[in-house]
N, C-alpha and C positions, 0 to 999 in steps of 0.2 A: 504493500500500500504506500510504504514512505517513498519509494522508489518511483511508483507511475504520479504520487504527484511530484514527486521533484520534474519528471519532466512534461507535465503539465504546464509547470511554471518555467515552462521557457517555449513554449507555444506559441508563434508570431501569427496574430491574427490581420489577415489581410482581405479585400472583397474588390473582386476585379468580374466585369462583365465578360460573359463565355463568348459570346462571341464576336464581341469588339475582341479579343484576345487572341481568336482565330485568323481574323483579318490582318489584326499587325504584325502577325507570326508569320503569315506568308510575305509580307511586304518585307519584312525585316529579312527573311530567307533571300531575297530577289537581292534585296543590296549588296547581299554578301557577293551574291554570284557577280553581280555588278562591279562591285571594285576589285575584282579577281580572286574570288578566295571561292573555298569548296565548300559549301553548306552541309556535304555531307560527311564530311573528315570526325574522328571522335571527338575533339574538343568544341566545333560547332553545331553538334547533333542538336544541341535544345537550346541555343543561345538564341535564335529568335522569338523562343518562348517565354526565355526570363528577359528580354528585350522589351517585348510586350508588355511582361508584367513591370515591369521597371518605369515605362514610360507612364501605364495608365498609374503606377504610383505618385509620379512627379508632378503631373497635371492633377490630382484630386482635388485639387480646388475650386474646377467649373462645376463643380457635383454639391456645393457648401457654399450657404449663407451665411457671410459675415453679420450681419445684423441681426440675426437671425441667432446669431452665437449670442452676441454681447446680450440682445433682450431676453434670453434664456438664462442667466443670474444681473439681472438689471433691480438694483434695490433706491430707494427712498433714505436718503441721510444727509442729514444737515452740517455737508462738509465743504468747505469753496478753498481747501489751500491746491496746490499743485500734486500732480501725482502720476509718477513715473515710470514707467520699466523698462531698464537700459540692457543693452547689452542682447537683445533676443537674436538668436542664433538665426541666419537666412541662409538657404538654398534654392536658388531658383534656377530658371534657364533661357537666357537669351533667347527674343523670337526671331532674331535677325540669322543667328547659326547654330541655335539646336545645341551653345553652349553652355557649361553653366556660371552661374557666378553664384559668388560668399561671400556673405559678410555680417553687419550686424544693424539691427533696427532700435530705435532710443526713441519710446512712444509717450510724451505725458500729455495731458488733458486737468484742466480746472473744473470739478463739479458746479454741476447748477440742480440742485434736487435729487439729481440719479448718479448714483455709482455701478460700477460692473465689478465685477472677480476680475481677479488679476490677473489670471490665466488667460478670461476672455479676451484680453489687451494680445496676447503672445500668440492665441488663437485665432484672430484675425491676421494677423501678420502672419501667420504660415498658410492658410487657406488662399491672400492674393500670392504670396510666392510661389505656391501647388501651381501656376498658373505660366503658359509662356510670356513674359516680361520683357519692361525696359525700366530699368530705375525708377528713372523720373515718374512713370507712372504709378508704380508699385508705392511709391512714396503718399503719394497724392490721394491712391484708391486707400489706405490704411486710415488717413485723416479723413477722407469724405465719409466712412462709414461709424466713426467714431463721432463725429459732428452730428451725422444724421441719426443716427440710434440714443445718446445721450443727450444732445441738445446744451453740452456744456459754455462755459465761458470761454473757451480756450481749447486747442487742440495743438500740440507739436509733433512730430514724427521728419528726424534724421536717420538716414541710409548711410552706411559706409562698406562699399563692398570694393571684391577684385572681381573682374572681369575674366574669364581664361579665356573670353575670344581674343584677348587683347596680350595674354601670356603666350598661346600654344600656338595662334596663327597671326595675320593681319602685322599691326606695328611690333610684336614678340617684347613687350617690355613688360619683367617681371614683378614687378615691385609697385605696381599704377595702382592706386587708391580712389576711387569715386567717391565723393559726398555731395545727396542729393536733402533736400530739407525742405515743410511745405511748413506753412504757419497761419493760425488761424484766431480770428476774435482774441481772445487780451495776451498772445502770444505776438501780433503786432503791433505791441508794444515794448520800444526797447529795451527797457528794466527788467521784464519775465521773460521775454524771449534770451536775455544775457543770462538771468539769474538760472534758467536751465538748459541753457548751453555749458555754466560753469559746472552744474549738478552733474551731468553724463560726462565731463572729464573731470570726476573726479572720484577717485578708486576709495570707496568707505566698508569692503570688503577683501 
C-alpha cells in the first residue's frame, strides 16, 4: 500500500484533446521528413507524439479565462495600500519563430473594495504566456485583465525577459534583456509608479 501510493504521488496529471493530438503528430512526422531526418529511426518513433503533447501544453492558455481566475477568489476588504508579486517565473513562445523566451513578471495593483488570492495574480500571468506572444502584448493583456476584473486604483505589470530568437538565431546576442512595462490609474503617477519600481528591485528575501 505504502509503495502504490508513493507512486501515486508522482503522477503528472495532464488533458490534451485526442484528436487535435493526432493531427499534430502527423504534421510534426512531415517536418521531420522535411528537414531531412527519418521519422522512422528508434529515437524519432514517438517524438511527434510528445511534440504534440508539448505544444498543446505551451499554448493552454487559449483554453482559460483570466478573469475568470481572478473572480473565482475575488473578496470585499477594506485595503487601498499597494500590492505586489514580483518575480513570477514566464515561459512563453515567440509568435514571430515558434521561439521561446524567459523571464520574469513584477505584477502590483492598488485595491478599490476587491482583493484577489495571490496566486490568482501568478495565474493570470501564466495563462496569457500558455499563449503564442510578443512582450509588449503579454504585458498589457496581464494589466487589462487585472483592471477589468478588480476595478482597482492602480494597476502595474513589468516584463523582463531573454529572447532565444535573439540568442540561437537572427542578431545571436546572448546576454539581451527586454523590459516591457504598462501603467495604469494612480501608477501614472510619478511617486507610486517610483515607489514600486524601487519595491521589485529590491531583494527582502
Amino acid at each position: 500500500m505504502e509503495e502504490k501510493e508513493r507512486k501515486l504521488s508522482y503522477e503528472k496529471f495532464e488533458a490534451w484533446d485526442p484528436a487535435t493530438l493526432e493531427k499534430l503528430s502527423f504534421h510534426y512526422k512531415e517536418i521531420l521528413q522535411l528537414i531531412g531526418e527519418n521519422p522512422g529511426r528508434e529515437g524519432l518513433l514517438r517524438t511527434p507524439m510528445r511534440v504534440a503533447k508539448s505544444i498543446q501544453f505551451l499554448t493552454q492558455g487559449y483554453n482559460l479565462d483570466p478573469e475568470e481566475v481572478l473572480n473565482s477568489a475575488k473578496f470585499r476588504e477594506d485595503y487601498r495600500e499597494m500590492v505586489i508579486v514580483k518575480d513570477i517565473e514566464i515561459y512563453s513562445m515567440c509568435e514571430h519563430h515558434l521561439i521561446p523566451f524567459i523571464g520574469k513578471a513584477h505584477v502590483a495593483y492598488i485595491p478599490d473594495k476587491y482583493i484577489t488570492g495571490l496566486s490568482k495574480i501568478a495565474r493570470v500571468v501564466e495563462i496569457y504566456a500558455r499563449r503564442l506572444q510578443v512582450q509588449e502584448r503579454l504585458t498589457t493583456q496581464i494589466k487589462t485583465a487585472i483592471n477589468n476584473t478588480l476595478k482597482p486604483l492602480g494597476v502595474a505589470v513589468v516584463i523582463e525577459a531573454q529572447h532565444l530568437c535573439m540568442s540561437m538565431r537572427g542578431i545571436q546576442k546572448q546576454n539581451c534583456v527586454t523590459t516591457t512595462s504598462d501603467f495604469i490609474g494612480a501608477f501614472e503617477r510619478d511617486k507610486t509608479r517610483a515607489e514600486f519600481l524601487q519595491l521589485i528591485g529590491t531583494r527582502l528575501h
